[in-house]
N, C-alpha and C positions, 0 to 999 in steps of 0.2 A: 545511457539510461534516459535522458530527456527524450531522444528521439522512438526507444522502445515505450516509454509513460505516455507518446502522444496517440501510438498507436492504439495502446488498452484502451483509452480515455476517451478517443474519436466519438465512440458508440455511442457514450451517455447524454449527445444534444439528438442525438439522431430518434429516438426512443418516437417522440413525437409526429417526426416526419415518418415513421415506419408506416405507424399507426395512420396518417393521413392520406399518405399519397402508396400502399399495399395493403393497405386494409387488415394490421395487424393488430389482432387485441391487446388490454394493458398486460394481463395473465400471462401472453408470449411474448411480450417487450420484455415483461420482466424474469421471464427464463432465461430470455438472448441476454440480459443484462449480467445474470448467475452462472450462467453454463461458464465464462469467464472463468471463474473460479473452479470450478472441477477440471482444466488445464492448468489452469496455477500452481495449484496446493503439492498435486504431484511433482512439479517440475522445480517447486521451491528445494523439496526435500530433498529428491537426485542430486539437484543441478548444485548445490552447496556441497554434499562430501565430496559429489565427483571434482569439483574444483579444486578439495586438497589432495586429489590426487594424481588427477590430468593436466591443473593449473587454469588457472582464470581464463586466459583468453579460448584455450579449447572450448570453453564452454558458453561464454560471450560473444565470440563471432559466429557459431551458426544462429544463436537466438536472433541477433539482428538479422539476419538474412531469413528467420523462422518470420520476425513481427513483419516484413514486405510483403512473406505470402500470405499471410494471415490477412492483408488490408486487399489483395488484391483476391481473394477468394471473396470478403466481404462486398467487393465492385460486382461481382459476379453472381451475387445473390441479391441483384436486385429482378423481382417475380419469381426465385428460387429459396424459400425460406430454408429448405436443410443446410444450403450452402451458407448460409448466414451462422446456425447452428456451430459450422465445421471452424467458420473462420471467427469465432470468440471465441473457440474453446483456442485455438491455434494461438489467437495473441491471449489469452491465458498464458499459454508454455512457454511460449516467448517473452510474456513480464517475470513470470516466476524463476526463469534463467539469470534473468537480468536484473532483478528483485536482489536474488540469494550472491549473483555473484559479483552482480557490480557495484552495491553497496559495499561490499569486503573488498574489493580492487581501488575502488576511492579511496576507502580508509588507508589502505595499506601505501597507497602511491601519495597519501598527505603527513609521512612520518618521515624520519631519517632513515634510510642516505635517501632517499627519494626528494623531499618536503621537509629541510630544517623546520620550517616556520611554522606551517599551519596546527600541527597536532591531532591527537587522536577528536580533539573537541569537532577541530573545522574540518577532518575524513569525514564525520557522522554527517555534518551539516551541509557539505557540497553534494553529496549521495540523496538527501532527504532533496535539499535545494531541486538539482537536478532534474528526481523523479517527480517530484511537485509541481515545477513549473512544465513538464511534459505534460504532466496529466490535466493542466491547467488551461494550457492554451491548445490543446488536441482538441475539446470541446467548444470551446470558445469559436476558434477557426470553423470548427466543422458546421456548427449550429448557425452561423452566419451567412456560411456560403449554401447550406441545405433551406435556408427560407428564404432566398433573394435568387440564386442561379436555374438555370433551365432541366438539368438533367439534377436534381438535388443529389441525392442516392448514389449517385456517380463522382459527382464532382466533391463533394462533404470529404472524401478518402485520400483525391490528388495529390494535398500539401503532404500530408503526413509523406509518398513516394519522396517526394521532392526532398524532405527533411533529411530522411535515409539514407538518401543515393547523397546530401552531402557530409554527413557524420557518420555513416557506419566506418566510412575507409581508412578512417583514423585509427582505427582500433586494431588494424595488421601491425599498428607503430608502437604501442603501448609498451611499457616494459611489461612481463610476466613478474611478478610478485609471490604466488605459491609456495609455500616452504618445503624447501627440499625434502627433507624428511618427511613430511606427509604425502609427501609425492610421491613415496621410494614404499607406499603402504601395500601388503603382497593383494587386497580383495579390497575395491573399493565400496562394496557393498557392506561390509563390518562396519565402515562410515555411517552408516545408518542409524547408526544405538548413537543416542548423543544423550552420554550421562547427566551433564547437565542442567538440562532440562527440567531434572528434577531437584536441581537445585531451591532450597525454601523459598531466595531471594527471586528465582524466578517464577515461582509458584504462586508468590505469594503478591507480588509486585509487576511482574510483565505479563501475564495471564488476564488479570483483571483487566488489565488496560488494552493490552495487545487488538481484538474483537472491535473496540471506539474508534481505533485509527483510521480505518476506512469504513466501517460503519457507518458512523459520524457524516461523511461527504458522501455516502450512496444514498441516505436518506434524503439530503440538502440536493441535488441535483437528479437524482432516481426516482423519487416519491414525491416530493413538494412539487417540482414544476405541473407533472400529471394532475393533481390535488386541485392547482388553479387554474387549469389548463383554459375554462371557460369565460373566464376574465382576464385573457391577456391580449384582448381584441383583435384575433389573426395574427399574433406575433408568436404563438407558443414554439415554434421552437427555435427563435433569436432569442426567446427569454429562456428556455430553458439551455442555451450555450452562455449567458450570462449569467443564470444562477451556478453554472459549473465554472465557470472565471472565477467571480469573485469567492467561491468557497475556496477554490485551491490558491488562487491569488493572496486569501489571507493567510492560507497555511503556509505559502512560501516567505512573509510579511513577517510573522513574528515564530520564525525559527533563529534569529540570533536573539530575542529573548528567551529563548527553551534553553540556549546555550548558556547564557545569563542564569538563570535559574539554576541548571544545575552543579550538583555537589556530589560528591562522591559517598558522602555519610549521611544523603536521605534523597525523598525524590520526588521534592516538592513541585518539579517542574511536570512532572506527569502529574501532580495531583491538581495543580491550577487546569491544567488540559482537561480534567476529568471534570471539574468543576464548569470548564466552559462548556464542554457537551453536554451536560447535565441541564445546563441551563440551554442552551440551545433545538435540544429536544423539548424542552417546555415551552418556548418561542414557536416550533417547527407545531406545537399541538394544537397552540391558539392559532397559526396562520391557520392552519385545514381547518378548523372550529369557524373561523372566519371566512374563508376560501379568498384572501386577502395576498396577492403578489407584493406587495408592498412588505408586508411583515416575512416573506419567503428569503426575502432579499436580505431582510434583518436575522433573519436565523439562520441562513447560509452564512453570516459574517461571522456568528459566534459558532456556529461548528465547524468552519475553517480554522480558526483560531485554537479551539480545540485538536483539530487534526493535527496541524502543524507546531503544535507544542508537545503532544504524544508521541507524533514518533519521533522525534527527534529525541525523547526522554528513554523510548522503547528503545530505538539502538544507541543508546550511551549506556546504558542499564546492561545491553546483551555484549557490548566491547568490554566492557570493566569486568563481567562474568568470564568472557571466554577467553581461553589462550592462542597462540598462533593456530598448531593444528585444529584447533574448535571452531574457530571465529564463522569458518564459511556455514560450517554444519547449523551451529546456534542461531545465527540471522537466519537461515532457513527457515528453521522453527517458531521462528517469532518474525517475519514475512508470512509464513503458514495459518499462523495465529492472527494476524491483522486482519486478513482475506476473509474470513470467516464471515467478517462484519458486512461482507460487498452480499450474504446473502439476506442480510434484512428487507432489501425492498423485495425478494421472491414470497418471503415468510409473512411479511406484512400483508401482499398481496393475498396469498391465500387466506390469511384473516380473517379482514372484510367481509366475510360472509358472519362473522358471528361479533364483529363490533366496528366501524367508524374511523377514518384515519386519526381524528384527532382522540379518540378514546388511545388507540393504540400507541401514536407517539408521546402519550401522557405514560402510558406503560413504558414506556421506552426510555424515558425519565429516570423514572424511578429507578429500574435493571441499571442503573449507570451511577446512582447515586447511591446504591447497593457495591455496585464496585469499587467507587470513589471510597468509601467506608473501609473495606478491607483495604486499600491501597495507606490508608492515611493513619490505620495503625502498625503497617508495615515500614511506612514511610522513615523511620531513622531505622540507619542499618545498625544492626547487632555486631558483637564482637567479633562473633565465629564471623560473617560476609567481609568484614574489611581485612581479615586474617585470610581469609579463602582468597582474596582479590590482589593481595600482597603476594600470597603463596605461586598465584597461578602466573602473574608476572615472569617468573624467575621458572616456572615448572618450562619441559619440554611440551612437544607435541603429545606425544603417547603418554604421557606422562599425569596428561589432565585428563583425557577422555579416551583412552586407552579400553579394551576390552574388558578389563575388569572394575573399570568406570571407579577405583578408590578415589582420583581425584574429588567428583562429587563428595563421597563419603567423608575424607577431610572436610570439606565445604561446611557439611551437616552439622 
């Protein structure tokens, strides 16, 4: 997971150098930066039932072998923009593989008989850990060696090989964790209906949030560095591989306060996360109002903060919902749901022609403070959720999200 997160994440210091040294617009930075996610979203939803069917590692080891080619098609698209196109959408498929299934493979492999010790708390928080500190220092690395080295565009992709070639081959060794029974399911495409989803608590509680998670850090390193790009006196893009450190740096920082936070009878640890985005997109409005790198650096701190308190709240919220056969399918869906957020610097972009970055991330505010609102009357669970979450414990596979999806229905 850390070594597929550094691949996705390489891209976002590079955004600058594109634009400098291939003469690409911000418009098509910020396609290359989306198209990401139209490879994801698909590969989240697959790549989760097929794992309760096929089992984790089926579908974990060609992703890693997916995110190598994906960076070396990226090498390959330097003066070839399609080929650029091909290789985000690629490590797209490759994060949303490794999103859906290896989130659910941590979890599973930090409980008994596996992990006496850690529990379902420190599954969620080694899996977020992981994919944080990838996405973290993928940028940081790339954005340093792409304003200082000779061949930028070339060289900015190398570590991430290096990364690969020494952590993928770990993963022929892993135990398989999969539940027999969801394995033994006769159409893995039935896996696709994932009742739960319509669950209130998730409806009404990971939905609002889910969009913030990576929102929250494509704004802080996708749009802000751009924003002050002309006041960073030749440094724009080592500043903007520093604005994507420190955002993900703070999101890996205070994920064992999210875990502190949370409780199983409410979900005040997504709601302080909401409250720090809320505020950080207000920070992020006055930087661009300012065109101020100094105040960028400050609002990438508190929307990191925010990132890394959300999801870490998102998947404690989608393990307590889902049962063994669910668990891959439900992070799917709520990985699906977080992705969303990676297209706001596309949507902002197209904006611009009718207001202002700093009008817009004033809007951007508020749409969060509007969710933080519904989350925070949701926030103490009802009776029927802690009865649905006690029930689903003890239920089978089929049993919860089975074709005729009653489990949900109980839930209701």
């Amino acid at each position: 997971m850390f070594g597929v997160g550094w691949g996705a994440n390489q891209f976002a210091s590079l955004l600058i150098a594109y634009h400098q040294h291939q003469g690409l617009s911000v418009g098509t930075d910020q396609a290359l930066f989306g198209i990401y996610a139209l490879g994801l979203v698909p590969a989240l939803l697959v790549g989760g039932p097929a794992s309760d069917r096929y089992g984790r590692g089926a579908l974990m080891r060609p992703a890693a072998i997916l995110s190598v080619v994906a960076t070396g098609v990226l090498i390959g698209g330097v003066g070839f923009t399609p080929f650029l196109y091909l290789g985000r959408f690629l490590a797209g498929m490759a994060s949303g593989v490794a999103l859906a299934v290896g989130s659910v493979w941590v979890k599973e492999l930090s409980v008994p008989p596996y992990d006496p010790v850690v529990g379902e708390q420190g599954g969620a928080r080694r899996a977020a850990i992981a994919l944080s500190a990838g996405f973290g220092l993928g940028p940081v690395v790339a954005g340093l060696l792409a304003q200082w080295s000779p061949d930028p565009l070339v060289v900015a992709y190398l570590p991430h090989l290096a990364v690969m070639a020494l952590v993928a081959p770990g993963l022929w060794w892993v135990t398989e964790t999969a539940p027999p029974a969801s394995r033994n399911l006769p159409n893995a495409w039935s896996r696709l209906r994932v009742p739960l989803a319509r669950h209130p608590r998730f409806v009404s509680v990971v939905v609002p949030l889910a969009p913030w998670v990576f929102g929250a850090p494509a704004v802080a390193f996708a749009v802000l560095p751009t924003v002050v790009a002309g006041h960073t006196t030749g440094y724009g893009v080592a500043f903007a591989g520093a604005v994507a450190g420190v955002t993900l740096g703070v999101g890996v920082a205070v994920q064992p306060l999210a875990r502190r936070l949370d409780r199983a009878d409410s979900v005040r640890g997504g709601v302080v996360g909401m409250a720090a985005i809320v505020l950080g997109m207000a920070l992020a409005a006055l930087a661009a109002a300012r065109t101020s790198p100094v105040l960028v650096l400050v609002a990438a701190v508190v929307l990191g903060a925010g990132y890394g308190l959300c999801l870490v709240s998102g998947l404690l919220e989608v393990q307590r919902l889902a049962t063994p056969g669910a668990l891959a399918s439900l992070t799917a869906v709520y990985y699906a749901l977080t992705y969303v957020g990676f297209a706001l610097p596309v949507v902002l972009s197209e904006l611009t022609v009718f207001a202002g970055y700093p009008a817009l991330l004033g809007g951007l505010a508020v749409l969060a403070a509007g969710c933080l609102v519904i989350m925070a009357v949701r926030s103490p669970a009802r009776p029927a959720d802690l009865q649905w979450r006690e029930g689903a414990r003890g239920a089978g596979p089929r049993g919860s999200t089975g074709a005729t999806g009653k489990g949900c229905r109980k839930g209701e």
